[in-house]
N, C-alpha and C positions, 0 to 999 in steps of 0.2 A: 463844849464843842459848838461851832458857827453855826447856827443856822439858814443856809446859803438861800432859801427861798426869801427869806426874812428882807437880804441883804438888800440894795439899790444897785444898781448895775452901768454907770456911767460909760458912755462909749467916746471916747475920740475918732474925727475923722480925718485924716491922712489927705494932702494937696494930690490932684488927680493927676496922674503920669500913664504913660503908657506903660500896656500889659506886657510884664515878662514873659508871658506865653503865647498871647493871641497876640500877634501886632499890629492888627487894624483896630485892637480895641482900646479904652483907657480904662487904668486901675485905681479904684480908690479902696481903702482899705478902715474897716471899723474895729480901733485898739481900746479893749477894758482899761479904764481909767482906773478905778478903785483896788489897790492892793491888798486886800480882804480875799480877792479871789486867786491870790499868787500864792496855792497849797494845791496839795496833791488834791484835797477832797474838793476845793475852788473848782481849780480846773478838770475835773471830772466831771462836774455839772455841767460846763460849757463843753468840753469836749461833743458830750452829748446832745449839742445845740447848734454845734456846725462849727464852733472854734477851732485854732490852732496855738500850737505855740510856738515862736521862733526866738529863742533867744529869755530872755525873762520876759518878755511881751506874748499878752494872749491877743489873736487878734480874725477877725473872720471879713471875707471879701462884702465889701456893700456898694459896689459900682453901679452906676444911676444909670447902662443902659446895658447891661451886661448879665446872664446869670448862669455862666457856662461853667462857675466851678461849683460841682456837687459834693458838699460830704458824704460819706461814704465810709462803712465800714464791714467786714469782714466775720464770719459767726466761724470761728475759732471749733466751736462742737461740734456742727453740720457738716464743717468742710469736707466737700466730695472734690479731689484733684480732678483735672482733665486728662486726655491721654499722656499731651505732652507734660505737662504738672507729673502724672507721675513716673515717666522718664527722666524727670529732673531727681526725683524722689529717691531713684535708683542711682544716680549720679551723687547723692546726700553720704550712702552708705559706705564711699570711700574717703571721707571727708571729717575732719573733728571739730565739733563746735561745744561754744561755751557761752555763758552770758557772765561777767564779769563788771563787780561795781566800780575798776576801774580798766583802763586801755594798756594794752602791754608798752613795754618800753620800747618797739621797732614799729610802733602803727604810725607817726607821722612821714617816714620813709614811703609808707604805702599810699598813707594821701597823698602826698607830693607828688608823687606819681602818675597815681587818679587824675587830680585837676590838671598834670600839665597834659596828660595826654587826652584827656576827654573833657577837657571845660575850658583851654588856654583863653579863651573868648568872653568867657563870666568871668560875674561879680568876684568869684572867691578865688581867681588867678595875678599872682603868685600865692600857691600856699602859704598859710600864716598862722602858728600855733593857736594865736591870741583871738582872733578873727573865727577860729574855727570853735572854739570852744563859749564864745561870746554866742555863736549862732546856733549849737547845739545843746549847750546845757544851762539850767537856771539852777541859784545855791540852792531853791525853795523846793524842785521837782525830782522826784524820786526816778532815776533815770540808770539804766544798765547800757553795757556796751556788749553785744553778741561779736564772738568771735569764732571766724572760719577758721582752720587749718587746712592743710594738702602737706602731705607728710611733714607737719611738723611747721611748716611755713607760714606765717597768716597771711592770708590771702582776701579777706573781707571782715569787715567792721557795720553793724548796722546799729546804733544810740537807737535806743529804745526807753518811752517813758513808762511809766510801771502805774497801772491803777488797782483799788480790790477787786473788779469786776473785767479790767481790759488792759492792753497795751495798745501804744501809741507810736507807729512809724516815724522817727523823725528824721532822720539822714542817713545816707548808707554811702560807703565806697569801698575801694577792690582793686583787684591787681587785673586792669584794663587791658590786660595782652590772654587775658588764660580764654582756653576753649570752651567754659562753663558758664553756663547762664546765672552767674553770681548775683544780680540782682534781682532774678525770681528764686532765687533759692536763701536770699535774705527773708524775703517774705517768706518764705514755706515754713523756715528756723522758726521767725517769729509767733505763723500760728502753732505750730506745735510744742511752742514751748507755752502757748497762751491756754494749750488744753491738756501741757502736765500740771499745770498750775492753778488748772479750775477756773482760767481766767475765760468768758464767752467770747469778748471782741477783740479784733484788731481793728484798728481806724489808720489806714494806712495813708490820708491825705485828703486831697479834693480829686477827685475822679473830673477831668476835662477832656471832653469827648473829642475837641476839634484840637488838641496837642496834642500829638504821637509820641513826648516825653512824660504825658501826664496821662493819657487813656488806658494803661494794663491793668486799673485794679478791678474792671470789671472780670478780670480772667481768673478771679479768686471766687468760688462762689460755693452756698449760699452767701449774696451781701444785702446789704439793705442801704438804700439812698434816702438823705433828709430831703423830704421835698413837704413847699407848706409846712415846716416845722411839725413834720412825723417822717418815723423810719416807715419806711415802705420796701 
């Protein structure tokens, strides 16, 4: 077995572009070089370091005047819902989910859907099988795909990476017209199945307080933020 502390840690740095999210800021980005840490147990180390992972690339924000994205993850045992968390909770009970190691045969109907009515503007417009699966799954990472029903219908999808000790938010989409708060109730799925599992975290991204697309997951709580490289 690796011994990952052992290992050397090369980092690539990314040409500086403007922030997808903040747009008066620029992004640069620092990618793991060394394919040693492209395993479940690799990337579980860095997970726990503020990494991410997109695609077969691990990779964590290092922008030279910028430090607005927080890691950030979710204690799966602690979780206390909020009021409205658990009116969501109550809205779960008429609802079927599943986590499945692969995607039903009708889910690219439903993203196609998603991106043209909720992203036509982004990167990932026109929907694109290959595009999609390039950015959500690695051959290397142990990764499930949670699936919603409403009677019977899927109605959300959220790829999740699978660790011994946690799970890993990595994309979610849904049927953009329903009355249900489909995307807090991805997260909900996720911790509850992260604590029939005995798993303790969810890390559900970078917590960005000045993007309104990127700021909910302080609404998960107990969490804990990497700051100074400690959870706090």
């Amino acid at each position: 077995m690796t011994s990952y502390n052992k290992l050397s840690l090369r980092i690539g740095l990314t040409p500086t572009s403007d922030c997808n999210y903040l747009p008066d800021e620029q992004e640069q980005l620092g990618v793991v070089m060394d394919h040693q840490w492209l395993t479940p147990l690799g990337y579980g180390v860095l997970i726990a370091s503020g990494y991410r992972r997109s695609g077969t690339a691990l990779y964590r924000p290092m922008c030279q005047s910028c430090q607005a994205c927080t890691p950030l993850r979710v204690n799966c045992e602690q979780f206390a819902p909020s009021k409205s968390q658990k009116r969501q909770l109550n809205q779960m009970k008429k609802l079927r989910w599943e986590f499945k190691p692969n995607l039903d045969p009708d889910w690219f109907a439903l993203y196609e859907r998603y991106i043209r009515l909720r992203h036509a503007g982004g990167t990932m417009y026109p929907a694109n099988k290959e595009q999609f699966f390039d950015f959500c799954t690695a051959a290397w990472m142990d990764t499930l795909f949670l699936h919603v029903y409403e009677d019977d219908k899927l109605i959300a999808v959220a790829i999740t990476d699978v660790f011994d000790d946690a799970l890993s938010a990595v994309y979610s989409f849904f049927e953009p017209e329903s009355s249900l708060s489909l995307g807090t109730l991805c997260v909900l799925y996720q911790i509850q199945y992260g604590r029939q599992t005995g798993r303790k975290w969810l890390y559900p991204g970078y917590q960005i307080d000045r993007c309104k697309a990127m700021n909910y997951k302080v609404r998960f709580k107990p969490y804990q933020k990497l700051i100074d490289g400690c959870w706090k």
